[in-house]
C-alpha positions, 0 to 999 in steps of 0.5 A: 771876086777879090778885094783888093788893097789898092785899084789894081791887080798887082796889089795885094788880096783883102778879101774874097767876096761871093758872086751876089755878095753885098757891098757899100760903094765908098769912092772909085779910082779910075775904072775901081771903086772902093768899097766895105765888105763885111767890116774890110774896106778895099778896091773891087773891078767894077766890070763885077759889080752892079750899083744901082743909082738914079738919074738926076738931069733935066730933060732926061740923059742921053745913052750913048753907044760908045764914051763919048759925047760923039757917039751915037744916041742909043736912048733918052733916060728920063731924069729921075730914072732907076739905072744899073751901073755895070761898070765905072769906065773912068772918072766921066762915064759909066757903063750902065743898063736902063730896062732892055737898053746898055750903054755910056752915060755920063757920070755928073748925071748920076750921083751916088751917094758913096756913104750907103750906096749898095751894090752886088759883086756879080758876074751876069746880070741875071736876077731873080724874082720873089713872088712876096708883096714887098719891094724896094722900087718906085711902086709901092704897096699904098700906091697900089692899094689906092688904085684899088689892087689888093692881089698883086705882086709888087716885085715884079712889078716894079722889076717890070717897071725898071726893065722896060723903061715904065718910068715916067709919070704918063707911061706909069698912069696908062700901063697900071690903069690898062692892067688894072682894067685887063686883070680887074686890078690883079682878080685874075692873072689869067686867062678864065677860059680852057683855052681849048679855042686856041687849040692848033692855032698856028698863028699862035705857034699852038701846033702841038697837042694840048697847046691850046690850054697851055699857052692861054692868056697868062698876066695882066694883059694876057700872054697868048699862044705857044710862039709868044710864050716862047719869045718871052722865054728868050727874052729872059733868059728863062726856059721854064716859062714854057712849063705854061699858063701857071708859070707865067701867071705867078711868076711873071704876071707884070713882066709878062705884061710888059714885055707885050708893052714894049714890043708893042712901042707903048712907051713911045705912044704915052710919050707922044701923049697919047689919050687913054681912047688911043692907048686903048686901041692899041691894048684892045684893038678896039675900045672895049671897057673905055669908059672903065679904063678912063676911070682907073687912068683918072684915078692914077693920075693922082697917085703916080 
C-alpha cells in the first residue's frame, strides 16, 4: 500500500507499507485517513486499512445495509462493542465488520482516538490465531482465572468472542459458564471417547472409513462429525481444519465452540433472557449437570 502525501492518488509516494504493516490513525479527509508509519506521516486508502474501535452509544447502534439512515437494519451492535472499521466511507459513516456481520454505521457513534489508534494495511480480512495465553481483547487472564480455568487459550477466546458478537454482559455469563461446565473449565478440549461410535454415521457425514475417531467432539462444546467439521472450515476460510480432532482441539477450541453458539441463535436466546434451565436445553438437549452449570453461570455473574 502507498503512503501518499495528500488524500489522493495524484499525489506524490512517501512511502511503501507491507500487507500487515502497522500504522497510528492520526486524522482522515473524505474516504482517506492520515496516518504515521515508521516515523513518516501521510494519507493511506482506507478500503486497506482495518482500525479497530469501540462503539460508544446508548442503546446500542444500528448497522445499516447501505450509508444511509433509510436502508435497511442488517444488525443492533450493543454500546460498547469491539468493531472493525474496514473503510472511512466519508466524514458520516464508516464501513465496518462486527463478528460475522458487514455493514455502514454512523461514524459520531464510533470514536477514535486518532493520537494512538492503531490499524493494519491489509488487503483481506483474513487473520490468524496464536495458541499463546496473552491477548488483547475484552477477556482477560485474571477473569478466567476467577471462574476457575487454568488451561485455555485466551486469543482464541476472545478472537471467538468479537466474531460471533459473544459481547454483552448476559451473552458472555451463559457462553463461559456452559463451556466451563462442557470442557470442565478447559481440562478437556475434546471429546475422552475413541469416537469409534460415530463411525459411518451418515447424519454425521462420517461416510469414510476412519471418520468416526477423526471428526469426534472437538472444542469446548464439542464439534461432532465430518459434515460440521466441514461447515466450520468453509466457514473460516481454513481447510486444515479437516486434518480432525487434533487440529481443532488446539487451534480452535473457543471458536469452534462459538461457531455452534452462533448457528445455533444462542445470542438471540441470552438476549431475550434466557434462564440458565433454557439455555441449558438448548446446549444439552436436556438438563444434564444444571445444578453445576447454574453455579459456574452464578460465579460469572460476578466477573463478566
Amino acid at each position: 500500500m502507498n503512503l501518499r502525501s495528500g488524500p489522493s492518488t495524484s499525489y506524490s509516494k512517501v512511502a511503501g507499507i507491507p500487507n500487515g504493516g502497522k500504522v497510528s490513525v492520526t486524522g482522515s479527509s473524505s474516504d482517506w485517513w492520515k496516518v504515521t508509519y515508521q516515523g513518516k506521516s501521510g494519507y493511506v486508502s482506507s478500503q486497506y486499512v482495518e482500525v479497530p474501535a469501540k462503539v460508544k452509544a446508548n442503546g446500542g447502534l444500528n448497522m445499516r445495509s447501505s450509508a444511509s439512515t433509510s436502508s435497511s437494519r442488517v444488525t443492533l451492535i450493543p454500546n460498547g462493542a469491539s468493531v472493525t472499521i474496514t473503510k472511512r466511507v466519508n466524514d458520516n459513516w464508516y464501513k465496518v465488520r462486527y463478528g460475522s456481520y458487514n455493514g455502514y454505521c454512523a461514524s459520531q457513534y464510533i470514536p477514535l482516538s486518532t493520537d494512538s489508534s492503531s490499524s493494519s494495511s491489509s488487503s483481506s480480512s483474513s487473520s490468524s490465531s496464536s495458541s499463546s495465553s496473552s491477548s488483547k481483547g475484552p477477556i482477560t487472564d485474571s477473569q478466567m482465572k476467577k471462574m476457575g480455568w487454568t488451561n485455555y487459550n485466551l486469543n482464541d477466546l476472545n478472537s471467538c468472542v468479537s466474531k460471533f458478537s459473544i459481547t454483552t454482559s448476559p451473552r458472555l455469563r451463559h457462553f463461559i459458564s456452559q463451556c466451563s461446565h462442557e470442557s470442565a473449565c478447559g481440562r478437556y478440549t475434546k471429546e475422552i471417547a475413541s469416537g469409534k461410535a460415530y463411525e459411518g454415521r451418515a447424519s454425521l457425514g462420517n461416510t469414510q472409513p476412519g471418520d468416526g475417531p477423526r471428526f469426534k467432539g472437538a472444542g469446548y462444546i464439542q464439534l461432532t462429525g465430518r459434515y460440521n467439521y466441514q461447515k466450520l472450515a468453509n466457514y473460516l476460510g481454513d481447510q486444515k481444519v479437516m486434518q480432525g480432532v487434533d487440529y481443532v482441539a488446539s487451534k480452535y477450541p473457543w471458536t469452534s465452540a462459538g461457531y455452534w453458539w452462533h448457528m445455533n441463535k444462542m445470542n438471540a436466546l441470552c438476549d431475550q433472557g434466557a434462564s440458565v434451565k433454557q439455555v441449558t436445553k438448548r446446549v444439552n438437549g436436556g438438563y444434564n449437570g444444571l445444578e453445576a452449570r447454574t453455579k459456574y453461570y452464578n460465579k460469572a455473574c460476578g466477573i463478566f
